[in-house]
N, C-alpha and C positions, 0 to 999 in steps of 0.2 A: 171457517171464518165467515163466509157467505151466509151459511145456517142461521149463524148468531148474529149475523148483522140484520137478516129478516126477523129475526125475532123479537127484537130491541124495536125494529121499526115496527112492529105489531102491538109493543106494549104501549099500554094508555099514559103510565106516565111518562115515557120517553117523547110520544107524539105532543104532549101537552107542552114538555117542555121544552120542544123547536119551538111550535107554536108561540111560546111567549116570549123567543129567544128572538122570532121572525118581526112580533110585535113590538119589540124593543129598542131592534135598529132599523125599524120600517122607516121610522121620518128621515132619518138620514140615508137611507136607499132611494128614497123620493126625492130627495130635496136632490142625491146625486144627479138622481134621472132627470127631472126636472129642469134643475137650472148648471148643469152642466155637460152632460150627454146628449139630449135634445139642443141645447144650444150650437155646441161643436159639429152635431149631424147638421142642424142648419144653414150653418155657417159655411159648412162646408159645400151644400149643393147647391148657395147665391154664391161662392163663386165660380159654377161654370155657367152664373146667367148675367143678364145685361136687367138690373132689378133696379130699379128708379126708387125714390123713396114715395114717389108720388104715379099713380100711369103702373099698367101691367107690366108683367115680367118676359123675359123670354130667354130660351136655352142658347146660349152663342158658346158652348164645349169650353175647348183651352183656352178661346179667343184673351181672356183675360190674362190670363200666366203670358201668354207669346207678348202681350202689350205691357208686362212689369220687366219683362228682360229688355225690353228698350225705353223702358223709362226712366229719365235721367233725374229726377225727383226721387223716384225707389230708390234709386242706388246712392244717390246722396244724401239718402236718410239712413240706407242700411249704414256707412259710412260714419256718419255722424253717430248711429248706434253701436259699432264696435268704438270709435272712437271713445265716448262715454264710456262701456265698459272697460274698456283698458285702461283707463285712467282712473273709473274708481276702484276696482276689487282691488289692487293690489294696495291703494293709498290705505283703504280702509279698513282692508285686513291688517296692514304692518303697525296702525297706527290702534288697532283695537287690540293687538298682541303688547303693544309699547306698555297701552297703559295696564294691562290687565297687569303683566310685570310689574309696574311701580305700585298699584294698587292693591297687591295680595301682599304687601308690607305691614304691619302691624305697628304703626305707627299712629299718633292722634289725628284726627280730620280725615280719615282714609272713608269714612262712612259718607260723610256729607262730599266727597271730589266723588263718589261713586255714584251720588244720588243726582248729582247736578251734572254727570255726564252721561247719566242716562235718561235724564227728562226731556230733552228733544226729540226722543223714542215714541215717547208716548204723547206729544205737544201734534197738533193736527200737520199734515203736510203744505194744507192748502195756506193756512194761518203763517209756518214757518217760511215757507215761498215769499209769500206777503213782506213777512218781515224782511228780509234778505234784500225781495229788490228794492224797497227805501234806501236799506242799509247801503246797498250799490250807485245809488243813485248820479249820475254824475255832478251837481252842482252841492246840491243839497246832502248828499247821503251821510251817513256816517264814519263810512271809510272815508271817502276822499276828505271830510273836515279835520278826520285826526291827520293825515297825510300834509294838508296845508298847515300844519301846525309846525310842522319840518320843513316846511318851504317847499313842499314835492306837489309837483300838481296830480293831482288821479285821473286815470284816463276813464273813458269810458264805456264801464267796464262791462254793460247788457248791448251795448251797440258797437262796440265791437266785432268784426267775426273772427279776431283771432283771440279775442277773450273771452268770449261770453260763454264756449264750451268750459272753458276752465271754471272760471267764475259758478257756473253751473254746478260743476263736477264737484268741488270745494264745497260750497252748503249741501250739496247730499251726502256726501262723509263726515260732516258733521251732524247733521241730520241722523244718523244712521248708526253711526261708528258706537254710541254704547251698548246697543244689543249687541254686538258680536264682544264687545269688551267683556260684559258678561258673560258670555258662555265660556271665555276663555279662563277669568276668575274661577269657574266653576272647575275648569278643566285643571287650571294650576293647581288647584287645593287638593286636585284627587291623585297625583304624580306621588307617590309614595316617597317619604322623608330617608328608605336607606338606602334609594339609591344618588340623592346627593353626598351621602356620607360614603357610599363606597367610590364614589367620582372626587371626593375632598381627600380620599385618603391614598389615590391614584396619582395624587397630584394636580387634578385636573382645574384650571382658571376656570371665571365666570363662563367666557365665551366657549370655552369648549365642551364645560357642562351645558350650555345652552343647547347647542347641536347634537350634543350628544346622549343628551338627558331627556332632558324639559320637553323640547321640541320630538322627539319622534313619541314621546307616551303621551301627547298631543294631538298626535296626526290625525285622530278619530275627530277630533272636536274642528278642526284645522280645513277638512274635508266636508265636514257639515257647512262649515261660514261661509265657503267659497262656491260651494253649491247655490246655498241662499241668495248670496252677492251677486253672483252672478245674472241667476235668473229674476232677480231684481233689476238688475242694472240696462238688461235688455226690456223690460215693463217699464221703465220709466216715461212718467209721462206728466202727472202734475206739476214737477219743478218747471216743465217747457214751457206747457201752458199759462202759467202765472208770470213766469219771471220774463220770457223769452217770445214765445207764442211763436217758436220757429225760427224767429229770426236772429240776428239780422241777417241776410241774402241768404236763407235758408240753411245757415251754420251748425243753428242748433236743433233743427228738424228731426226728429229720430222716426222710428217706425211707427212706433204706438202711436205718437203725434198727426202722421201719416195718414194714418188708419183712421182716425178720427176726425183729421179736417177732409177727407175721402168720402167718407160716408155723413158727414152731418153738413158740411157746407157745400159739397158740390154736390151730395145725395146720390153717387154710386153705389150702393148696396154693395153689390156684386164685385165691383172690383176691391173694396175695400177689403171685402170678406176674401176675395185670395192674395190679397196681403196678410192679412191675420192669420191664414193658414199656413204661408210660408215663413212668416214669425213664429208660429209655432212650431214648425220642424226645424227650425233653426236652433229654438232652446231646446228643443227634443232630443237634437245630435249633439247639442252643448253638454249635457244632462248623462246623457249616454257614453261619450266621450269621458268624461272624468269619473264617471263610475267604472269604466274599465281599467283608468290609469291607476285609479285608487289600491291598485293590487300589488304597486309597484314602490307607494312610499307610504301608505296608511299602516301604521304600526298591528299588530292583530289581527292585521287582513290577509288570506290566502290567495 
């Protein structure tokens, strides 16, 4: 085997054609190194420094890790960032399974409810924010006008701190919620038609061909959203910025958000940057974590 592998590597067309093979996904090996690899190695060695954005650098080791375990802004962002994702992945996953269900009906209009529930997908985040917080507004908005229409007064619902996470969390699952609807459509259609027929002629009701069917020749697709969702859910950061900007009394602060008023408004380089590292092993173990459970309920999986 060794023989023929050095001989292949001796032949001119074999060499020619790594060569072109090396040529073909060079920019994409570049662009990895580049603006992903080099950034992460950098990021990584501002934070064991004390890096101003302005004024030289210098090495202070852990200093900056020891001073996020006592800082009570970190933790009540980290805080606020499981809190957001625990309230969206499951809203948005059960609600992009709802509709994919009434949607892979064959019924008239299913085209145009699929097309209009997927165009906030592709509608800017910055622009959709925008619109959201008018629509919240307290006097003016659009919710609380239809709400005074019923006599109900609105409260108010970005300055609030016991709303404004929620408030938040609601326009990113709408925001959001038709990409995963689609992948589920996709997923529905592909459940093969005999094994509802053998589950109809078992006896078996809607709900229990649900769980028993539908849902586990699913779990591949099920397994993808929630991965996605998630490691979205912990990145979020434009809804804060627009709608929120943290607040109010630092409610809705999350980590990204963190990280970014960290290093651009107080211009710690360095500490920001070992916040961003410890965000990143945080979805790293997220990530990790449900790729080992995956063996436990993903249909096909060993």
């Amino acid at each position: 085997m060794s023989s023929s592998r050095r001989k292949a590597s001796k032949n001119p067309l074999v060499r020619d054609a790594n060569l072109t093979g090396w040529l073909f996904i060079s920019p994409m090996v570049l662009g990895f190194i580049c603006f992903l690899l080099l950034p992460m190695a950098m990021a990584f060695y501002m934070g064991f420094t004390d890096w101003p954005l302005l004024g030289s650098s210098s090495f202070t080791g852990l200093d900056n890790y020891r001073n996020i375990m006592n800082d009570d802004i970190f933790w009540k962002s980290f805080g606020n960032t499981v809190y957001f994702s625990v309230g969206l992945v499951p809203l948005n996953i059960a609600l992009a399974l709802l509709l994919a269900l009434l949607l892979t009906k064959s019924l008239p209009g299913m085209g145009f409810f699929r097309t209009a529930i997927f165009t906030p997908v592709i509608t800017s985040l910055v622009v959709w924010s925008i619109v959201w917080k008018y629509m919240l507004a307290t006097d003016s908005g659009f919710i609380n006008q239809i709400l005074q229409i019923f006599g109900i007064q609105g409260p108010a619902w970005l300055y609030n701190p016991d709303l404004a996470m929620p408030a938040v969390i609601v326009t990113s699952v709408l925001k959001n919620v038709g990409l995963n609807m689609v992948l589920f459509i996709a997923a529905l259609q592909q459940v093969p038609a005999h094994l509802y027929e053998a589950a109809k002629l078992d006896g078996a009701g809607r709900t229990r061909t649900f769980f028993q069917v539908t849902l586990p020749m699913i779990t591949p697709t099920v397994f993808l959203t929630v991965i996605m969702t998630v490691i979205g859910s912990l990145k979020v950061f434009s809804q804060i910025y627009v709608m929120t900007q943290g607040g109010p009394s630092n409610s809705t602060k999350v980590l990204v958000y963190y990280i970014w008023e960290t290093a651009f408004k107080l211009y710690d380089l360095g500490y920001a940057s070992a916040v961003a590292f410890i965000l990143f092993c945080i979805i790293l173990v997220f990530t990790l974590i449900q790729w080992q459970l995956r063996k436990r309920w993903v249909f096909h999986e060993s």
